[in-house]
C-alpha positions as CSV (number, residue, x, y, z in Angstrom):
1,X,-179.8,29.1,60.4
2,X,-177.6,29.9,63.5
3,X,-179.9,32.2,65.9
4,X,-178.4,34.1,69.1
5,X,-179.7,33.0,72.8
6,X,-179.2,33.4,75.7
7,X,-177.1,30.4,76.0
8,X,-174.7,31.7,73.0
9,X,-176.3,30.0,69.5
10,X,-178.6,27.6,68.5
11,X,-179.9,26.3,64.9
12,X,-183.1,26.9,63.9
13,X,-185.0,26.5,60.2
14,X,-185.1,29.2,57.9
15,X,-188.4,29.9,58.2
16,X,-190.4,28.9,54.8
17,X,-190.7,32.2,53.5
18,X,-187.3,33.2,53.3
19,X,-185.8,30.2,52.2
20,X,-186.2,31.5,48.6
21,X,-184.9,34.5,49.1
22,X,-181.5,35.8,48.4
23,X,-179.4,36.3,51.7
24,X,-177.9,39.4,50.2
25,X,-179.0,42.6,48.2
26,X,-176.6,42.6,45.0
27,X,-175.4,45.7,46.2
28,X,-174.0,44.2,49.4
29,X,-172.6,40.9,47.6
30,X,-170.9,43.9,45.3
31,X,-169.6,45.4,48.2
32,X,-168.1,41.9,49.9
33,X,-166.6,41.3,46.3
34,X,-164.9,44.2,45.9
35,X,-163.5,43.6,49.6
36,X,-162.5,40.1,48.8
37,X,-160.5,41.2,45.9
38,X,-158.9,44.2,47.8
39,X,-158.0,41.6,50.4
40,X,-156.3,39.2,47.7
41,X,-154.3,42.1,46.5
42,X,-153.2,43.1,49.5
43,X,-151.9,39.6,50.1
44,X,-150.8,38.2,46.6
45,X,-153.2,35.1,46.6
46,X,-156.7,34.1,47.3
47,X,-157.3,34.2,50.9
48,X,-160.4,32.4,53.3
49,X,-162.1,35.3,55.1
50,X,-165.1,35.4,57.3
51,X,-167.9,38.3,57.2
52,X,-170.7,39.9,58.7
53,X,-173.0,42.5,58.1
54,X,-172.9,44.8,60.7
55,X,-176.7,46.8,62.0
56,X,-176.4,49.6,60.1
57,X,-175.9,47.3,56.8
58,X,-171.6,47.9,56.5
59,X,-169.4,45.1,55.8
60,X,-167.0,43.7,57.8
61,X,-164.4,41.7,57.5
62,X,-164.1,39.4,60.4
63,X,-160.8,37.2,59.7
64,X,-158.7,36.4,56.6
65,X,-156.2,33.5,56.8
């Protein structure tokens, strides 16, 4: 997993108890669904966007292209 340092990022391996657990709550994958849709609407095809979750738990959409 990508970590932040001081330097910028580094990786790191998910540590053994969390590899087996989902990344996402299904209500956040919901929410990132419904954006990714929204977002192919808006511009008539599938489109390659980036996310994060931001520290009070709200999507974001980062970059579509």
């Amino acid at each position: 997993m990508t970590v932040r340092c001081d330097e910028g990022t580094r990786e790191e391996p998910v540590p053994a108890g969390q590899r087996q657990r989902a990344a996402l709550e299904p209500a956040q994958a919901a929410e990132l669904a419904q954006l990714g849709m929204a977002i192919e609407k808006l511009y008539g095809q599938p489109m390659d966007i980036e996310w994060a979750i931001a520290g009070g738990g709200s999507s974001l959409c980062r970059r579509g292209r």
